[in-house]
VMD Tcl script that draws the C-alpha trace (Angstrom):
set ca {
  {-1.81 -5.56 11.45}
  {-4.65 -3.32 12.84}
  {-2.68 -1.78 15.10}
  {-0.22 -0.53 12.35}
  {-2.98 0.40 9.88}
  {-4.24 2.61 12.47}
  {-1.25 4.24 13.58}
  {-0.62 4.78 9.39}
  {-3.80 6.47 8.81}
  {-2.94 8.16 12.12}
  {-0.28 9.66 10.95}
  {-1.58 10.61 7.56}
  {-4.67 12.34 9.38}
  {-6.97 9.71 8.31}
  {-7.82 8.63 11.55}
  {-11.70 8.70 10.67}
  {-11.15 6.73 7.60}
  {-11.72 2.86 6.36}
  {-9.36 0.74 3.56}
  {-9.50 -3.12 3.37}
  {-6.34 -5.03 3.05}
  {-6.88 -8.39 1.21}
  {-3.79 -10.82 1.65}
  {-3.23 -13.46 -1.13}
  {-0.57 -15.52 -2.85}
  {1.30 -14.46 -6.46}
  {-1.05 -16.41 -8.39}
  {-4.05 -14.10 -7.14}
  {-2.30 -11.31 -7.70}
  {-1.24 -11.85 -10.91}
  {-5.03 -12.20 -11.85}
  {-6.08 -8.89 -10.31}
  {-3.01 -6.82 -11.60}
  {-4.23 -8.04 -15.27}
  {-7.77 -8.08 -14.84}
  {-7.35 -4.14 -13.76}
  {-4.02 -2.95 -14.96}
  {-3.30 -5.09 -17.48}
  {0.21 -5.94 -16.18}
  {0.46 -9.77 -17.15}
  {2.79 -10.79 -13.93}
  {2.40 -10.91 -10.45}
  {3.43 -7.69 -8.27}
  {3.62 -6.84 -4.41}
  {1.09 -4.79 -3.82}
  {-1.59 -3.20 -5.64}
  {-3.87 -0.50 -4.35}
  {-7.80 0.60 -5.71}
  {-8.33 3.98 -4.40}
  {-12.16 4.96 -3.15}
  {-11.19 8.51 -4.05}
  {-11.15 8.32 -7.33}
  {-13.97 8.69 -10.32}
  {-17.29 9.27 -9.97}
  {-19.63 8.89 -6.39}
  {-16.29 9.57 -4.71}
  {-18.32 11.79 -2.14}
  {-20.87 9.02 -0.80}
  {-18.51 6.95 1.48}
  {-15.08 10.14 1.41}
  {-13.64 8.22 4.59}
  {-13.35 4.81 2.14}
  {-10.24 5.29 1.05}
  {-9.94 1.93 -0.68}
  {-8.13 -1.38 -0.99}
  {-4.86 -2.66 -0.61}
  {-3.55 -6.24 -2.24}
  {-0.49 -7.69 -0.85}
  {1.03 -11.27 -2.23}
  {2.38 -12.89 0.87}
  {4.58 -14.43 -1.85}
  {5.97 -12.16 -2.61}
  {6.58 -10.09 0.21}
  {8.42 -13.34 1.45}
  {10.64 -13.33 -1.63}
  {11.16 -10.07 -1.05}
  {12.17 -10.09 2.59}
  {14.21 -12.79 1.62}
  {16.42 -10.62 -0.43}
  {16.46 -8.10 1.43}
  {18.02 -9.62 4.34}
  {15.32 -8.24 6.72}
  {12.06 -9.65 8.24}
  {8.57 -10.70 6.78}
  {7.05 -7.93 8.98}
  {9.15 -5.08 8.02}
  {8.24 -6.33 4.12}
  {4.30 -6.27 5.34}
  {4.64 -2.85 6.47}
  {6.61 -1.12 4.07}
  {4.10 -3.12 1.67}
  {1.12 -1.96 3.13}
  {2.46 2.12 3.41}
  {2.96 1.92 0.17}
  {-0.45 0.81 -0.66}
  {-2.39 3.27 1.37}
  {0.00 6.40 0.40}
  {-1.52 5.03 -3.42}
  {-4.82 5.11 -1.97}
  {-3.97 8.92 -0.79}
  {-2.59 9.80 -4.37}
  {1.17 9.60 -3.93}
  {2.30 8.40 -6.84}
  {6.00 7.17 -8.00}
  {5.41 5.71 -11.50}
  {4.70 7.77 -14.60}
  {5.61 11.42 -12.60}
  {8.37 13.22 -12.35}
  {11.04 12.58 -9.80}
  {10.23 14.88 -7.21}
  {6.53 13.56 -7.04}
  {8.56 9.76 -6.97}
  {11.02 11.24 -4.18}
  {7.96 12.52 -2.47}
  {6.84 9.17 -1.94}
  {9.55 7.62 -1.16}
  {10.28 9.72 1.91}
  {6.86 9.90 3.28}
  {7.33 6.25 3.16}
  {10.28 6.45 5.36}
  {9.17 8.74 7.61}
  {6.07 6.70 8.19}
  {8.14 3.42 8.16}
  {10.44 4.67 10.46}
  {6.88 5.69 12.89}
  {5.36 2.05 12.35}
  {8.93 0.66 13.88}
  {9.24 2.94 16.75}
  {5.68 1.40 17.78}
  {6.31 -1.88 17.72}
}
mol new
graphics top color blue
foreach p $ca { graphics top sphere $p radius 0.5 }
foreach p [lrange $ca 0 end-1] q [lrange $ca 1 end] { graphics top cylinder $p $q radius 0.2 }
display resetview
């Protein structure tokens, strides 16, 4: 996983900068996504961006964390039809383009489309590596 977490932030020009990745089950995050976003269910992934609020400029390479279920990425891959690893890393783009301020709820849909195809393009990247 730190292999593709580096080639991410590689390609995002972030090669200088730090984000921890906690893994737990649906359970966990279900806890976290109510105790901070007051979403009573369990999600994917949910992201706490560093670069936000106030004292944003002591640490500016922390971008942040990034929660994944397991879980649910299972499910997930499950229905899909495609593997556990390709869930991970679509999971864990997604998570650090929130931590960089792409956005694809609550905006418009060319902010939501923007997204969406920068997490292609690095998707695509991340499976040409590997």
């Amino acid at each position: 996983m730190r292999k593709t977490v580096n080639k991410i932030l590689s390609e995002l020009e972030c090669d200088d900068c730090e984000i921890s990745i906690l893994l737990v089950d649906d359970c966990q995050i279900r806890e976290i996504n109510q105790r901070y976003l007051n979403r009573d269910r369990p999600t994917d992934v949910v992201a706490f961006a560093m670069r936000e609020g106030d004292f944003t400029e002591i640490n500016p390479e922390l971008l942040g964390d990034v929660v994944i279920s397991l879980e649910t990425a299972f499910r997930q891959a499950n229905e899909g039809k495609h593997s556990f690893e390709d869930e991970l890393n679509h999971l864990l783009i997604h998570g650090i383009l929130h931590l960089l301020d792409y956005n694809h709820e609550n905006c418009d849909r060319l902010t939501a489309n923007l997204m969406r195809q920068k997490e292609r393009e690095l998707f695509a990247v991340v499976k040409k590596s590997s």
